[in-house]
Structure formats: C-alpha cells, structure tokens
N, C-alpha and C positions, 0 to 999 in steps of 0.2 A: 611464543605464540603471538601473533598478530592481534590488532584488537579487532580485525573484520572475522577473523578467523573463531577470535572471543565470544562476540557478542553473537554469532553464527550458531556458533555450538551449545549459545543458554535459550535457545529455542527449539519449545517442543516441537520440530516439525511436525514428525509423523504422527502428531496427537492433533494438529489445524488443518482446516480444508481448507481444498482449492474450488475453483471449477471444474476441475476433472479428478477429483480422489485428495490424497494425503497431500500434506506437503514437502515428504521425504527426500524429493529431489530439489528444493530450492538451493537448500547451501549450494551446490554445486553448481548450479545453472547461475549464480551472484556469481559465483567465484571464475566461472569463464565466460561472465557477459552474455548468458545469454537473452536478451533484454524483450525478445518477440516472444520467446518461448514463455519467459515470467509474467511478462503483460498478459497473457492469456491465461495463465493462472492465476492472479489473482485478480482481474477484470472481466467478467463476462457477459453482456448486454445490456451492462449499466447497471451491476452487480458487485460488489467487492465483497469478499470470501475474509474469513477468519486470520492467512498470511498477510492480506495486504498492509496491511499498517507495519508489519513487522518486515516486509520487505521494502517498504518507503523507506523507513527509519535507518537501516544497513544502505541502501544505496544512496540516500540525501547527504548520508555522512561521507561516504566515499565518494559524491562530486563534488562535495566540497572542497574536499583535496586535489582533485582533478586541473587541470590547467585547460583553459576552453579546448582547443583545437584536441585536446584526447577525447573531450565528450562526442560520442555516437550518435547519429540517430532515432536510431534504434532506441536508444535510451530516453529521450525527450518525449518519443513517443508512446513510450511507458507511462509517463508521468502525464501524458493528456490523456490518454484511455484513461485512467485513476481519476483526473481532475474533470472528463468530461461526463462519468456517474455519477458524482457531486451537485444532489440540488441544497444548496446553502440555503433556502426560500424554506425548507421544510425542517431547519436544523432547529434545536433547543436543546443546549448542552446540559440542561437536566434531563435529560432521556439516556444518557450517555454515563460509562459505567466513572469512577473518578481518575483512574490510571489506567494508563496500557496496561502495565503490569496485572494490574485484575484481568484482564482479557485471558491470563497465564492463569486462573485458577482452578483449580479442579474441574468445579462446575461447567467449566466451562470446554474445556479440553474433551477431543472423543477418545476412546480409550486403546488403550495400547495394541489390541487385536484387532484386527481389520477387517476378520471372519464377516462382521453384524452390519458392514458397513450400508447396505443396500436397503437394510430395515430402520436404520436409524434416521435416513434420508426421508424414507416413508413417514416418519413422523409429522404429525401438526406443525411444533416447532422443534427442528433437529436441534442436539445441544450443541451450545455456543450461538444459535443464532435465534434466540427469544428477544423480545425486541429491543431490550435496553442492551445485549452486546452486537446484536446487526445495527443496531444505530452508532456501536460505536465503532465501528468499524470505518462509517464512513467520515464520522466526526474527529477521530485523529488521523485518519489519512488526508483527510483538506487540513488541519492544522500541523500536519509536517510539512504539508506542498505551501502553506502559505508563508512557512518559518525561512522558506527556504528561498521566497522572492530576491530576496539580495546574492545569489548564489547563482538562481535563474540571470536576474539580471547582468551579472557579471559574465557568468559566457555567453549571452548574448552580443556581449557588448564586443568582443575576442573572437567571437566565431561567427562571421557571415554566414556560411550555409545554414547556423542552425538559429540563425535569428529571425525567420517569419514563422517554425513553431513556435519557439520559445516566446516569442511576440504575441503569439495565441493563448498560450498556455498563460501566459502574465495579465492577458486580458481578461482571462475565464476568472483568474484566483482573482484579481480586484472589481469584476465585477460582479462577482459572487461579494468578495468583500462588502462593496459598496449597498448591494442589494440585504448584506447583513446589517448595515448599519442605519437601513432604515426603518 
C-alpha cells in the first residue's frame, strides 16, 4: 500500500463535511486529480469545511514529490481558493483545537448514518463546527499552505505558466504572514 493510499484510508471521510454532504468521495477525486471538483468541496464562499485541512495535508505532501512541469492548474487553484478564505487578521492559535488529529475525535465527527443529515445542519452549531474546531479548520489549513512556501516556490521557479498564480498565492501567504507579525 502506498503511503497516499495509507494516509487516505486513516480518514474518516464519510464522518466530515463538505460544502455539499459527506466527504465519501474525496479519496477518490485525490487519487485521479480531480483538483476543480475537491476545491469546491472543501471551499465554498470563503468557508473551509471539516475535509479541508485533511485534504491540504494528502495533496501538499504529494506536490512535493511532484516535479514542476507535472503540477496542474487546476491544482494551484485549489490552494488559492483555500488561501484566499483565510483572514490571518482574525487568527489566535488559542481558539484552535491542539492537533489535527483532535479534529478526528469523536466529538467532533458526524455519525455513521446519513439518515439525520438535514437536521443536524439545522442546528445552532452543527457538530464539528463549534467555534474552536471551525476555527481550526482554517488555522491549519494556512499553516500547511504556509509549510509549504518552499514547495510553492520551487515550482514556480520550474513552471512558467504556473508562476503568476503561484506568485499570488506566495503573496497572499506572506502577506497574511507579515500582517501576522504585526
């Protein structure tokens, strides 16, 4: 088994939301790129959903092995709809749960039957998204995008066509950066 394959398989999909239902088809839309169709799930009008972080985390690792000229469009574009929900101006990493991995706990998962789904939305705060794990949702999805500057840089640097996003998307993470550090 592969380790995208691995780490694929140790997520409860169909227990995290998207923007449009479960997350039951992500493995598979990673696994043959489908990069338009996953941005829209876990992206939706400057919204990140319960997958996103765990879908940055499988694809940041898998462009790292990438060689520029394989990186898509498509792809890049994914990671600035993700980076461009991101207000860093509103962040405070004590609102934010300690690990991803907590994002995986019970509590926080919807449950195995899909039956309720419609009523559980209806809620105040649906589970998983009370404000300290919607805040962390976006809080390690910018600090995978930001882990990942030397990565961005590097196919930029390899792939003309895709270096006036990637020049955007480098702009947004440091000056969000910079806007953190004051």
């Amino acid at each position: 088994m592969n380790s995208l394959t691995h780490l694929t398989n140790n997520i409860p999909w169909q227990r995290l939301t998207t923007a449009y239902g479960r997350g039951t088809d992500i493995p598979r839309l990673i696994e043959t790129g489908q990069y338009e169709e996953l941005a829209s799930l876990i992206e939706h009008q400057s919204t990140l959903w319960q997958t996103t972080p765990w879908v940055l985390l499988i694809l940041l690792k898998e462009l790292a092995k990438q060689k520029p000229e394989q990186v898509s469009s498509q792809e890049i574009q994914l990671y600035l709809a993700v980076a461009s929900a991101i207000n860093v101006d509103e962040m405070d990493s004590q609102n934010a749960v300690e690990s991803m991995n907590e994002l995986l706990d019970e509590k926080y998962l919807w449950p195995e039957d899909e039956e309720d789904d419609e009523l559980w939305w209806e809620e105040e705060e649906p589970r998983g998204y009370e404000q300290e794990a919607f805040f962390s949702y976006f809080s390690f999805s910018y600090s995978l995008l930001k882990d990942s500057i030397p990565v961005f840089t590097a196919i930029m640097e390899g792939n003309d066509k895709l270096a006036p996003d990637i020049g955007e998307l480098l702009l947004m993470l440091q000056s969000e950066e910079a806007s953190a550090d004051e």
